[in-house]
N, C-alpha and C positions, 0 to 999 in steps of 0.2 A: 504493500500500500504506500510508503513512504518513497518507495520511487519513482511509481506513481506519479505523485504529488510533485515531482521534481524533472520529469519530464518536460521537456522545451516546448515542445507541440500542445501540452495540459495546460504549463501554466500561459503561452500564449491565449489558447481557446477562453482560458480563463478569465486572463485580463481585458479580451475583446469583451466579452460577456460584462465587465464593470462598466464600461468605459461606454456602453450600448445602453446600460440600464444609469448608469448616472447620468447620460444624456436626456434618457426618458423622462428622469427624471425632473430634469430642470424645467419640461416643461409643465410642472407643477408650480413654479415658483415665477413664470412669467410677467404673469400681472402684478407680482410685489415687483419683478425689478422694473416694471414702467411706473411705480409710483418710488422710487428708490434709487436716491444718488448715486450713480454708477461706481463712484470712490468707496461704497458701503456693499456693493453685490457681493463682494467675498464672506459678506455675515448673512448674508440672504439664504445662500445655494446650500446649505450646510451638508446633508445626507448625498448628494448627487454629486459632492465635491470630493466627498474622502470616498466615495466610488472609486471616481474619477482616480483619485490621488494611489488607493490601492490596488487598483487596475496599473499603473503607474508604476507602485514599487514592484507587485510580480515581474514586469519585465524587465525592474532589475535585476530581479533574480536570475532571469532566462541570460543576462550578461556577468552574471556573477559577483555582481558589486552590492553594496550593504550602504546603504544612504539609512542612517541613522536616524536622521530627523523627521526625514521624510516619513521611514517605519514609525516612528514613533507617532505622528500626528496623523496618518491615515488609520493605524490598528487604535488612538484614542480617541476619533472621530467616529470612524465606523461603532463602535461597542456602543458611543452616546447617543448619535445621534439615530442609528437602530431602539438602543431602548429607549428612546426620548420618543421617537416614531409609533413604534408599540403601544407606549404609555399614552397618548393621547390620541390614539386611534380608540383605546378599548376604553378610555377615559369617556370619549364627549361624541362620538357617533357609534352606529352597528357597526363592528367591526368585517361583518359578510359583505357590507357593500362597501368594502374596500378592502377585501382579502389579498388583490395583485399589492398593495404595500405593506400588508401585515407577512406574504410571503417572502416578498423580494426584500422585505427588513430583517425576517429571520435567518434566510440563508445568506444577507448578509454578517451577522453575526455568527452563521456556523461556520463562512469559510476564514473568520477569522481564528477562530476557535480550532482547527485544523490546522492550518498557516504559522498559529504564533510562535511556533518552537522555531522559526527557521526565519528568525530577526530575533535579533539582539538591541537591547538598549541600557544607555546609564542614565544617572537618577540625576544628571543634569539635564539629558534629554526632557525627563518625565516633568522635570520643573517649568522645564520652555512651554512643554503644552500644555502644562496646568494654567500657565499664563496668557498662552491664547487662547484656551478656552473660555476662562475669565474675562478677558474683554471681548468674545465674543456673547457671552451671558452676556455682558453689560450693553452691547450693542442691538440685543434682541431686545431685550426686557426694559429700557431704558431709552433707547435712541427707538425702537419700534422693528428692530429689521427682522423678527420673528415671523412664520409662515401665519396662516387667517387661521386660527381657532375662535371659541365662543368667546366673549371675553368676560365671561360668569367662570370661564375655568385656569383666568390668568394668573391669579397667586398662586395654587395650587401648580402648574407647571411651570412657573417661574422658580420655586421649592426645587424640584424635582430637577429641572437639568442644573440647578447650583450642586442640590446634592450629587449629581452626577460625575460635573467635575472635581469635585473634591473623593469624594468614592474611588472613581475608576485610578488613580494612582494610586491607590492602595491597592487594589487590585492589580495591577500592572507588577506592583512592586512582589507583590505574592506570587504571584503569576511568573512572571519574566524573570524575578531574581532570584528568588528564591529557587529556581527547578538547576541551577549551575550546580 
C-alpha cells in the first residue's frame, strides 16, 4: 500500500484531482470575491486554496523535494478548513442537500490522514501557520471575508475555527512529532 501511495502516476492523478476540485470549488466563493477587495481574496478562497496548495505539495513529492512550509500550511488548512466545512454544513442547513461538500471535505481530510507520514515539519513551521491562521480568523470574522452563512450562527462558528486554530497545532504536534 505504501508504494502505492508513492507512485508518480498516483500521486500525479492525485494532485490533478485537488487542483480540479479546489477549482470547483472556488466557484462557490465567486460572489464574495465581487463584493471583496481583490488585496483580501486570499482570506476568501480558504478550503479551494489548500486544495489547491496540497495538490501542489504532492507534486513535490513526485520531484522529490520537501517545501516545509508549504506542507505545513496546506496539511493545517486542509484539516481546518475540512472540519470548519463539516461543522457548518451539519451546523445551519440539511447536510443531504449538500452531501458533494460534506464528501469532497471528508476525503479531503482522509487523504490527509494517509499522506501525513510523508512531510515532515518543525515547531517553527507550526508557529508560522498558527499565525496565518490567526489573521486569517481575524480577516473572516472581523474584516467580513468569511463565506455566507446564517448570521444567527456567527458567534458560534467564529468559536469554532479560533478553536481550530489553536487545537490543530497540538494536534500536528502529536501527530507529526511525536511519531519520530
Amino acid at each position: 500500500m505504501l508504494k502505492k501511495l508513492q507512485n508518480k502516476k498516483f500521486l500525479f492523478a492525485l494532485a490533478i484531482i485537488n487542483f480540479i476540485a479546489g477549482i470547483y470549488g472556488l466557484t462557490y466563493y465567486g460572489w464574495k470575491l465581487d463584493t471583496t477587495n481583490p488585496l483580501f481574496w486570499i482570506f476568501v478562497i480558504d478550503c479551494p486554496l489548500y486544495a489547491i496548495i496540497f495538490g501542489a505539495l504532492l507534486l513535490t513529492k513526485i520531484k522529490e523535494k520537501n517545501l516545509s512550509l508549504l506542507g505545513t500550511i496546506a496539511i493545517f488548512g486542509s484539516i481546518k478548513f475540512s472540519l470548519w466545512t463539516l461543522f457548518v454544513v451539519f451546523l445551519t442547513v440539511n447536510p443531504l442537500n449538500y452531501l458533494h461538500l460534506v464528501i469532497g471535505h471528508i476525503f479531503l481530510l482522509i487523504e490527509i490522514i494517509i499522506f501525513y507520514k510523508y512531510f515532515t515539519f518543525d515547531k517553527k513551521l507550526v508557529g508560522i501557520a498558527v499565525i496565518w491562521f490567526l489573521i486569517n480568523d481575524f480577516f473572516d470574522y472581523v474584516v467580513g471575508t468569511h463565506p455566507f452563512f446564517y448570521a444567527q450562527y456567527f458567534t458560534i462558528i467564529l468559536i469554532f475555527s479560533v478553536f481550530l486554530t489553536i487545537v490543530i497545532p497540538f494536534f500536528l504536534y502529536f501527530v507529526f512529532f511525536k511519531r519520530k
